[in-house]
N, CA, C and O atoms as a GROMACS GRO file, in nm:
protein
  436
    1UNK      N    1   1.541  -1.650   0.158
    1UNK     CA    2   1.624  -1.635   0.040
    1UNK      C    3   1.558  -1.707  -0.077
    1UNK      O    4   1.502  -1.815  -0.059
    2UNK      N    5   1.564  -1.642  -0.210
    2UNK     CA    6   1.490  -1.695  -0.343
    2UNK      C    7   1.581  -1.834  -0.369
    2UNK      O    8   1.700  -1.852  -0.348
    3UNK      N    9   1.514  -1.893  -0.404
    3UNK     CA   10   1.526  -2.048  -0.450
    3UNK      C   11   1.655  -1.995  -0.583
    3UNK      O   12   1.668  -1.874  -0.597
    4UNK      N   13   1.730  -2.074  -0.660
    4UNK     CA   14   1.839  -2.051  -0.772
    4UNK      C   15   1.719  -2.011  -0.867
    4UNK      O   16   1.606  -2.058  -0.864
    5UNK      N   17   1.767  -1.919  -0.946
    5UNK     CA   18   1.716  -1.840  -1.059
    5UNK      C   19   1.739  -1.879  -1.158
    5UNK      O   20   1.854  -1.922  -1.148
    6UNK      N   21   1.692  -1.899  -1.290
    6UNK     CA   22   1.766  -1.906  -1.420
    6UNK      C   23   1.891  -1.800  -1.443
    6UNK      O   24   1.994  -1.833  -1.502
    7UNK      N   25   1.878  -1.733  -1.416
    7UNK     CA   26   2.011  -1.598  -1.430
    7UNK      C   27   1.987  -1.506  -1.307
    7UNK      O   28   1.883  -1.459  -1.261
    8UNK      N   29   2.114  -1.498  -1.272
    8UNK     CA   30   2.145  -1.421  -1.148
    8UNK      C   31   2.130  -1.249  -1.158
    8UNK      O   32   2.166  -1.152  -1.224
    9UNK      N   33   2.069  -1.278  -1.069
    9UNK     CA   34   2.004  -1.108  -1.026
    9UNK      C   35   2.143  -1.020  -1.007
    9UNK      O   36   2.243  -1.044  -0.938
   10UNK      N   37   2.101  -0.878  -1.121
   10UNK     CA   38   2.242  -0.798  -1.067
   10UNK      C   39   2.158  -0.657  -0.985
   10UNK      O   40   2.048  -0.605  -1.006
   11UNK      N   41   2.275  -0.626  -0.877
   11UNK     CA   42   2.214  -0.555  -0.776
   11UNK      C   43   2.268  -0.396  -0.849
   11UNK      O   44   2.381  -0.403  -0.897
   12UNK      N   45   2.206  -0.273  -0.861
   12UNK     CA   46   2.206  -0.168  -0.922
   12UNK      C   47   2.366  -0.113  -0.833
   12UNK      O   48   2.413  -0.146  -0.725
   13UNK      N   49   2.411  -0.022  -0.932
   13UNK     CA   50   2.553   0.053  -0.855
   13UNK      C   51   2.483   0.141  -0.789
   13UNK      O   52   2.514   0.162  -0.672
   14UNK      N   53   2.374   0.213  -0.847
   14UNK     CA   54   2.330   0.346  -0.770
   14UNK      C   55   2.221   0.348  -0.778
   14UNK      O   56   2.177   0.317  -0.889
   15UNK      N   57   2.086   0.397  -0.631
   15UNK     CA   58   1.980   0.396  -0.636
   15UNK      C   59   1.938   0.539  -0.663
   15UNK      O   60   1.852   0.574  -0.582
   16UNK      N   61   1.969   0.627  -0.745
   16UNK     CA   62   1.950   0.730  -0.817
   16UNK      C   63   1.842   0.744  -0.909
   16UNK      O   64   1.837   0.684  -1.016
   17UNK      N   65   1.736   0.839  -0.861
   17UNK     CA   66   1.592   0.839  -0.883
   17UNK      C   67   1.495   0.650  -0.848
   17UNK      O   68   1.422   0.568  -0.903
   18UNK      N   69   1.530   0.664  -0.789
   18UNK     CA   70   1.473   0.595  -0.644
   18UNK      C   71   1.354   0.617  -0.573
   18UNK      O   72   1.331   0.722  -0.513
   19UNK      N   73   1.272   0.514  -0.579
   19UNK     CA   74   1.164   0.608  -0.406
   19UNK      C   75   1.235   0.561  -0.300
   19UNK      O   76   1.261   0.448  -0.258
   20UNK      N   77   1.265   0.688  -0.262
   20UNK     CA   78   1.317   0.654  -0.086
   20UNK      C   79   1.190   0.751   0.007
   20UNK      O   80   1.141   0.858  -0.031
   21UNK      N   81   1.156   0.676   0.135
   21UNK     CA   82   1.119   0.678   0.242
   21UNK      C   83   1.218   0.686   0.382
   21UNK      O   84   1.296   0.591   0.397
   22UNK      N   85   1.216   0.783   0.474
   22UNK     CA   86   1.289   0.818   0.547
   22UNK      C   87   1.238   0.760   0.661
   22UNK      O   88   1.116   0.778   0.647
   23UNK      N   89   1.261   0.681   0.800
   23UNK     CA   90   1.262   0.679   0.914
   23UNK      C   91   1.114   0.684   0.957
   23UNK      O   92   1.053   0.578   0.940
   24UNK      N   93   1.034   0.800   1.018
   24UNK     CA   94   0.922   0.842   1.060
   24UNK      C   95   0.853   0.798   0.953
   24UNK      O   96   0.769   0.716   0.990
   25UNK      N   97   0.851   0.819   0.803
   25UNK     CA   98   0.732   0.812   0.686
   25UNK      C   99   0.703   0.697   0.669
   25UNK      O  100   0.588   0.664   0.643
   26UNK      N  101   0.850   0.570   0.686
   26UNK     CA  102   0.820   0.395   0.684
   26UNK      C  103   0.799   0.411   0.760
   26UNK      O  104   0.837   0.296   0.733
   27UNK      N  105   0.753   0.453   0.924
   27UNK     CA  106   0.638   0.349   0.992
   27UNK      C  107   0.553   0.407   0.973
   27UNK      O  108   0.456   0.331   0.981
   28UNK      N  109   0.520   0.512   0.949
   28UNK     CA  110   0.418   0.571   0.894
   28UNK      C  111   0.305   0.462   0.800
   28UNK      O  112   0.195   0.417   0.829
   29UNK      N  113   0.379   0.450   0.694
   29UNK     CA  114   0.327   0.362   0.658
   29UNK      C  115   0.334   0.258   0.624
   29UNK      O  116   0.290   0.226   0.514
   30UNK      N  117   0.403   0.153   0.722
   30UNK     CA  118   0.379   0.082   0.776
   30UNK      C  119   0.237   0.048   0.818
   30UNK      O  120   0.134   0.000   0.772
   31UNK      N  121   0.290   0.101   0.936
   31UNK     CA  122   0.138   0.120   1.053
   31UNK      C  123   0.021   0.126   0.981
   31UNK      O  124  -0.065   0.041   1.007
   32UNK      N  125  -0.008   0.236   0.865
   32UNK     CA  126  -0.161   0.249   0.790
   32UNK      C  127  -0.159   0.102   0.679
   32UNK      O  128  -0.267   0.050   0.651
   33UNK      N  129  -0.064   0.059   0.638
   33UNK     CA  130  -0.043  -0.066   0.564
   33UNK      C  131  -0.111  -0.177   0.598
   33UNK      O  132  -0.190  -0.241   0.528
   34UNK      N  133  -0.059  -0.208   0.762
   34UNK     CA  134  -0.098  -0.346   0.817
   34UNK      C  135  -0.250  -0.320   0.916
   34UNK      O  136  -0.323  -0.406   0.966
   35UNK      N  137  -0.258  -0.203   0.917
   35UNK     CA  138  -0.431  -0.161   0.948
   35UNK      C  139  -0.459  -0.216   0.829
   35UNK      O  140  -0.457  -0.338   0.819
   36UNK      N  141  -0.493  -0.126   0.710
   36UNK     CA  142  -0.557  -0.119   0.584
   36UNK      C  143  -0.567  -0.272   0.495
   36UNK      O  144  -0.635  -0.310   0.399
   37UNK      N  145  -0.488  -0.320   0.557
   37UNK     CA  146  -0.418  -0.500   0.495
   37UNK      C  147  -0.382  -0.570   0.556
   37UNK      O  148  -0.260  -0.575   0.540
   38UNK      N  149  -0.414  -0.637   0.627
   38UNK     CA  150  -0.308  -0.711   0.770
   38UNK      C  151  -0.318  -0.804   0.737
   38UNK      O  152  -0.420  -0.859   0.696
   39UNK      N  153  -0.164  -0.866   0.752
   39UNK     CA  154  -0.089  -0.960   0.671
   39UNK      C  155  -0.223  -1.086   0.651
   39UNK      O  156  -0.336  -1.061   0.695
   40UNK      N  157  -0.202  -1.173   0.603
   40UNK     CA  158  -0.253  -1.272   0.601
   40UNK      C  159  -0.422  -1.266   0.578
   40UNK      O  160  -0.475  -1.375   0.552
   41UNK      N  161  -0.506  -1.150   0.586
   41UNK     CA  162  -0.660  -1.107   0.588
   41UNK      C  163  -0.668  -1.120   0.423
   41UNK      O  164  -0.570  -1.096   0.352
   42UNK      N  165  -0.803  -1.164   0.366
   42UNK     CA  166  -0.875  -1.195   0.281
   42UNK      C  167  -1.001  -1.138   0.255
   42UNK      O  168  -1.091  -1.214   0.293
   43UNK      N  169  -1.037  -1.045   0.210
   43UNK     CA  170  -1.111  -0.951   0.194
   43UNK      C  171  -1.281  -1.082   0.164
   43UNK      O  172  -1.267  -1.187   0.100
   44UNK      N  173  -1.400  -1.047   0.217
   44UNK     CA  174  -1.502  -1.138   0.149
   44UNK      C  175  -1.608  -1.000   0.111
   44UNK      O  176  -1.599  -0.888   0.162
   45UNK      N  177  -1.691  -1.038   0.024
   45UNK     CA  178  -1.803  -0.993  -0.022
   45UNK      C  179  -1.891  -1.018  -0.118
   45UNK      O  180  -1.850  -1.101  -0.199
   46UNK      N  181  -2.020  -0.968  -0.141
   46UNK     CA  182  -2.036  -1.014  -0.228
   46UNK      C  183  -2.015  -1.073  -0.381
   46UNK      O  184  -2.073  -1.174  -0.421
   47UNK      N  185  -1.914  -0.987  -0.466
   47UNK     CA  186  -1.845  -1.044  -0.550
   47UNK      C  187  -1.714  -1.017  -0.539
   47UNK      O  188  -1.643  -0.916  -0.538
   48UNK      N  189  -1.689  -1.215  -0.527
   48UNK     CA  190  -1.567  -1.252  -0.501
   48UNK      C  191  -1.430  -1.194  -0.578
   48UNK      O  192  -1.329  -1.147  -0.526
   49UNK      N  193  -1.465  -1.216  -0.748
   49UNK     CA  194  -1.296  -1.152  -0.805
   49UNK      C  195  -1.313  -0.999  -0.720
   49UNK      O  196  -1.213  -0.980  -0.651
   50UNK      N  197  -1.392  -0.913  -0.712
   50UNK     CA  198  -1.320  -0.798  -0.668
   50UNK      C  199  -1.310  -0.803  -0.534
   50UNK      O  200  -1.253  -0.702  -0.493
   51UNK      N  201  -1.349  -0.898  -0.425
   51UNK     CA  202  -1.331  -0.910  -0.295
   51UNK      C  203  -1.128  -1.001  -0.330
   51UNK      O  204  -1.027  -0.945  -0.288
   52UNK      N  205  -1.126  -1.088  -0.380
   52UNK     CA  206  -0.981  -1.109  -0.414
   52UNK      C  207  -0.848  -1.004  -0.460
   52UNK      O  208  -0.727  -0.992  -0.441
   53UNK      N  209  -0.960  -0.938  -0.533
   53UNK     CA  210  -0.883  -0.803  -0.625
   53UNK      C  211  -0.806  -0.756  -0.516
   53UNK      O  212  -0.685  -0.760  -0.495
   54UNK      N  213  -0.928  -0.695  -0.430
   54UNK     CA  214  -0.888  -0.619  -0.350
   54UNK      C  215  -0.810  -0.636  -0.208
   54UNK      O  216  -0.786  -0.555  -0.119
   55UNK      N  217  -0.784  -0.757  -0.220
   55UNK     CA  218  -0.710  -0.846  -0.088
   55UNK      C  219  -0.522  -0.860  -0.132
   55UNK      O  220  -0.422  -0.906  -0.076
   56UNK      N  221  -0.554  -0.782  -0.275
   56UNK     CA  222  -0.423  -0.794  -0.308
   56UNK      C  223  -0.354  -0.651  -0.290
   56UNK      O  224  -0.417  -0.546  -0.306
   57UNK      N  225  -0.208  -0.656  -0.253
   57UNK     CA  226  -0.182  -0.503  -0.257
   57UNK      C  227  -0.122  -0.488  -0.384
   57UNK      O  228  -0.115  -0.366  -0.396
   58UNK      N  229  -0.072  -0.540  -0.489
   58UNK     CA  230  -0.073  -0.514  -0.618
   58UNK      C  231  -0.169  -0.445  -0.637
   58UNK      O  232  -0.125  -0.361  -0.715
   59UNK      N  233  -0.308  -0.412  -0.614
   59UNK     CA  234  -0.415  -0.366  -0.704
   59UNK      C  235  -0.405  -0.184  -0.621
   59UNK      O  236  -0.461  -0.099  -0.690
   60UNK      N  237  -0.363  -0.150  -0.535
   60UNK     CA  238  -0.335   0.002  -0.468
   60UNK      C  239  -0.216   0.042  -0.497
   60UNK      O  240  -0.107  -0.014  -0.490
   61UNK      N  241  -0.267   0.203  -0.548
   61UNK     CA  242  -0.133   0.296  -0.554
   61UNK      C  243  -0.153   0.360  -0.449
   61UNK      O  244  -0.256   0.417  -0.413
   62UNK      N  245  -0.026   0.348  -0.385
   62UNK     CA  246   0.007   0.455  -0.238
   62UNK      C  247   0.062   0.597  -0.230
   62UNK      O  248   0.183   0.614  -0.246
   63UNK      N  249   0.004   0.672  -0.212
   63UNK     CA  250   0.038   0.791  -0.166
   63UNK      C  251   0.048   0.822  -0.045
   63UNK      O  252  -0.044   0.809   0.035
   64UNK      N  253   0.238   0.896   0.003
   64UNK     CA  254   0.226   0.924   0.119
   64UNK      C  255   0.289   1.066   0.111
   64UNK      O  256   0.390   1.092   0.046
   65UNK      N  257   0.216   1.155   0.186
   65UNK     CA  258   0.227   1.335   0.225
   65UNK      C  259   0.282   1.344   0.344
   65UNK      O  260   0.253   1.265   0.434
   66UNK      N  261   0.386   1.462   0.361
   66UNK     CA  262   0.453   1.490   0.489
   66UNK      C  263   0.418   1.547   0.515
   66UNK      O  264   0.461   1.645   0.455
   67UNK      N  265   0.298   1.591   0.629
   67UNK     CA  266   0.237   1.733   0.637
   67UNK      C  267   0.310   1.809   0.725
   67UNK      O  268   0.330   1.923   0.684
   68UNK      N  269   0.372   1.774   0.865
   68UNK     CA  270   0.476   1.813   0.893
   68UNK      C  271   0.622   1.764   0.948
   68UNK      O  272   0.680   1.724   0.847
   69UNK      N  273   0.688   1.752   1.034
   69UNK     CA  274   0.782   1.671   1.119
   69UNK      C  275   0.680   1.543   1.157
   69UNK      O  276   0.731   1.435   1.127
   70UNK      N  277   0.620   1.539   1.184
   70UNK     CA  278   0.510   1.477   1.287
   70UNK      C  279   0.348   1.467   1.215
   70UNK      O  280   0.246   1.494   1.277
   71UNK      N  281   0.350   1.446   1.146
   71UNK     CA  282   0.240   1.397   1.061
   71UNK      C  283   0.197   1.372   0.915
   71UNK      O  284   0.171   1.454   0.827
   72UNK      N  285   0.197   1.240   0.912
   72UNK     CA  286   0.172   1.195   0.718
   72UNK      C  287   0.040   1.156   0.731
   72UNK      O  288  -0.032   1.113   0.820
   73UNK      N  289   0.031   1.191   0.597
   73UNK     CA  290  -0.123   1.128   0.546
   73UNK      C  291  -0.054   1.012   0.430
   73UNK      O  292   0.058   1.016   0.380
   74UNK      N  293  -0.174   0.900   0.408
   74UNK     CA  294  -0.116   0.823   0.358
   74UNK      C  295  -0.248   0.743   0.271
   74UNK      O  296  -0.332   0.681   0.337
   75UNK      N  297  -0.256   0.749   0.161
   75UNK     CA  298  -0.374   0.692   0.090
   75UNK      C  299  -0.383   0.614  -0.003
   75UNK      O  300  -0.316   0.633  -0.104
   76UNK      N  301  -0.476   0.498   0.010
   76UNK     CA  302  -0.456   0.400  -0.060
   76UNK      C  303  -0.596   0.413  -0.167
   76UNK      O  304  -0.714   0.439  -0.147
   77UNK      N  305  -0.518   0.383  -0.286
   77UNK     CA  306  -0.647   0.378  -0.423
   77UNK      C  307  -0.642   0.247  -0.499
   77UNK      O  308  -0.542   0.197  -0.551
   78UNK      N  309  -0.735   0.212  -0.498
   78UNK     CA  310  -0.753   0.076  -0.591
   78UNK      C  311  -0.760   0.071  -0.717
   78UNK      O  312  -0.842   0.145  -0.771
   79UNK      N  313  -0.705   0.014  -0.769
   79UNK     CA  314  -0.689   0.041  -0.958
   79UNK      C  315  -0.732  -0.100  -0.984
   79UNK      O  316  -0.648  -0.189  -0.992
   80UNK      N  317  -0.868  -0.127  -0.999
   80UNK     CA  318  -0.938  -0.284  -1.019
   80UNK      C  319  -0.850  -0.308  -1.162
   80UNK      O  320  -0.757  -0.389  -1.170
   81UNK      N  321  -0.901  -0.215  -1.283
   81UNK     CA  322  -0.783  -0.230  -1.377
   81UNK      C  323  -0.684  -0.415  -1.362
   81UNK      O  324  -0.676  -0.533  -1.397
   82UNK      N  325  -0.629  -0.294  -1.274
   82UNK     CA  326  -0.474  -0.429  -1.273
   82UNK      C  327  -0.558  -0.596  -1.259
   82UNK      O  328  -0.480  -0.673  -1.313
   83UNK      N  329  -0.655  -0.658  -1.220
   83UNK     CA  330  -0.752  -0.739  -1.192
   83UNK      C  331  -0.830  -0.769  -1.323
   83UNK      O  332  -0.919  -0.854  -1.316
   84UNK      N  333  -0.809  -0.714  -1.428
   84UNK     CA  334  -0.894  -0.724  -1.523
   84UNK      C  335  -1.026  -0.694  -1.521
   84UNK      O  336  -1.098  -0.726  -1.615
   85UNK      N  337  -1.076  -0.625  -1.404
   85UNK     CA  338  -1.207  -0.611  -1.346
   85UNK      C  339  -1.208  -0.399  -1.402
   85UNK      O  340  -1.130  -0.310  -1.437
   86UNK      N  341  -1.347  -0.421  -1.376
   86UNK     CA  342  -1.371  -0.285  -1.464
   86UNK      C  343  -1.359  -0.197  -1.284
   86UNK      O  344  -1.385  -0.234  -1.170
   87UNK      N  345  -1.302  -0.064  -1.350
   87UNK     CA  346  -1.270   0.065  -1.237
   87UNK      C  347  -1.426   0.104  -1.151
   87UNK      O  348  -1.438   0.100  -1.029
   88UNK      N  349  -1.525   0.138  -1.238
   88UNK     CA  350  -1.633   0.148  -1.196
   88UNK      C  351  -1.717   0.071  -1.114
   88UNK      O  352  -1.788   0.135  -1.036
   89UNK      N  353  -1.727  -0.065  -1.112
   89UNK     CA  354  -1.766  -0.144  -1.058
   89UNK      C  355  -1.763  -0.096  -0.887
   89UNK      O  356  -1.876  -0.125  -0.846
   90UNK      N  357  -1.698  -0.047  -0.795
   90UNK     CA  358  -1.713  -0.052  -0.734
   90UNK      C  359  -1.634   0.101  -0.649
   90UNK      O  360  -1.519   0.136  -0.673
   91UNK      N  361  -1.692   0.146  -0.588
   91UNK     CA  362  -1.720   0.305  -0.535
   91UNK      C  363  -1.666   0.295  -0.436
   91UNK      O  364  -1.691   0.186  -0.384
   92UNK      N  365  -1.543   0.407  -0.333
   92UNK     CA  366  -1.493   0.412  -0.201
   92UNK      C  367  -1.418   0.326  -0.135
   92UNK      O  368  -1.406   0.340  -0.014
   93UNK      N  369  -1.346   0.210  -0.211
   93UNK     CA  370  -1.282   0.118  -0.179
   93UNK      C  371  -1.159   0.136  -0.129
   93UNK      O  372  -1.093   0.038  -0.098
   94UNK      N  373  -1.101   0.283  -0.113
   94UNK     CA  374  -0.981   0.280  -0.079
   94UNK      C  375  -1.018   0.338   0.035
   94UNK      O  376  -1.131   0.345   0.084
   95UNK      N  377  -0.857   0.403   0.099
   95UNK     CA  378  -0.886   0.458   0.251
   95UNK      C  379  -0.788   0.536   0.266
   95UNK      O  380  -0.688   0.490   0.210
   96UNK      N  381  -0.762   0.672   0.337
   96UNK     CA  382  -0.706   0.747   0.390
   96UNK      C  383  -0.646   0.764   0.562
   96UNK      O  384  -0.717   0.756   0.662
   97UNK      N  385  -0.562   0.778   0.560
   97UNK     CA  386  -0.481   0.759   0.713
   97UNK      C  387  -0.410   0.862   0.725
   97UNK      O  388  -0.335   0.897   0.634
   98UNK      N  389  -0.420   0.928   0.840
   98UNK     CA  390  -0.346   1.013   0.936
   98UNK      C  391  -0.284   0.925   1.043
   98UNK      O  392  -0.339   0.856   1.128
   99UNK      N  393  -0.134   0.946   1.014
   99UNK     CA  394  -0.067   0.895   1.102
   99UNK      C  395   0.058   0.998   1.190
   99UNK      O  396   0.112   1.098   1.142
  100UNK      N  397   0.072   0.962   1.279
  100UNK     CA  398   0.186   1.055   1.367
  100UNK      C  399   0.318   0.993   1.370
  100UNK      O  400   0.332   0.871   1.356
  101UNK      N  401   0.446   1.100   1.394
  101UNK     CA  402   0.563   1.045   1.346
  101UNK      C  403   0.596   0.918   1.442
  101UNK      O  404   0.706   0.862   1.433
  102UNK      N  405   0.502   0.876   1.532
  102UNK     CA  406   0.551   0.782   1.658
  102UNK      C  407   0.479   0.646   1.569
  102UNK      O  408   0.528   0.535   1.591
  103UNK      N  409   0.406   0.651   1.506
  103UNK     CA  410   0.320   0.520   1.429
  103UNK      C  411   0.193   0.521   1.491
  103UNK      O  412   0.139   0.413   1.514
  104UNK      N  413   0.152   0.601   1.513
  104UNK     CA  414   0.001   0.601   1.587
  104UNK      C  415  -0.137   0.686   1.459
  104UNK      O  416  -0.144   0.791   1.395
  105UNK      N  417  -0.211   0.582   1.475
  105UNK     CA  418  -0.304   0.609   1.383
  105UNK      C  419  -0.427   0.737   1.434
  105UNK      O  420  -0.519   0.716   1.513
  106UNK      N  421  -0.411   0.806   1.397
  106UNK     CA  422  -0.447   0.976   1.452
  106UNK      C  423  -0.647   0.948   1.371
  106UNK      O  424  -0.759   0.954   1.422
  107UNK      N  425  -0.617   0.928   1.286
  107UNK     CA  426  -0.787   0.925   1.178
  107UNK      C  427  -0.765   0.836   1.080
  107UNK      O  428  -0.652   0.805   1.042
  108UNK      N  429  -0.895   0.780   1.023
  108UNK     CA  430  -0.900   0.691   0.858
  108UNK      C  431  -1.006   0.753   0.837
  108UNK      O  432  -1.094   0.770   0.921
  109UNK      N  433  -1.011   0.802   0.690
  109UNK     CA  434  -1.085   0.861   0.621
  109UNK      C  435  -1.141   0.746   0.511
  109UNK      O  436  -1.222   0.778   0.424
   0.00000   0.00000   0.00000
């Protein structure tokens, strides 16, 4: 629970236009989440701000596809941007996941 606030958080009446995620799609991605990021891991390389950048999940926009009952794709893109670090700098940093509606990691692209 958050420590006292300067002003108290008000909770919305209605989550109307919302991202909602259904059942199968959160572990979905889940599962490609804590592959792709697992909790507590620290990315190293040769240069450090974008090895930090990228250890953060602030810096990925997630996309997840229902391809059918039983299979999402789920892809993560790095927007160095948010890091103050330039987009170009660094090539293929994100990753793609096929996952099955059970949480089983099928491929990473």
């Amino acid at each position: 629970m958050p420590t006292a606030l300067s002003e108290p958080v008000r909770f919305p009446d209605s989550y109307d236009g919302s991202v909602r995620t259904e059942g199968a799609a959160t572990r979905a991605l889940a599962v490609a989440m804590n592959d792709f990021l697992p909790p507590g891991r620290s990315l190293k390389g040769e240069n450090p701000p974008v090895a930090r950048c990228l250890s953060r999940w602030e810096t990925y926009d997630i996309s997840i596809l229902r391809a059918t009952d039983d299979l999402f794709f789920i892809q993560f893109s790095p927007i160095l941007a948010r890091c103050g670090l330039d987009d170009s700098t660094i090539m293929d940093a994100g990753a793609e996941y096929a996952v099955d509606g059970q949480g089983r990691i099928l491929a990473v692209h």
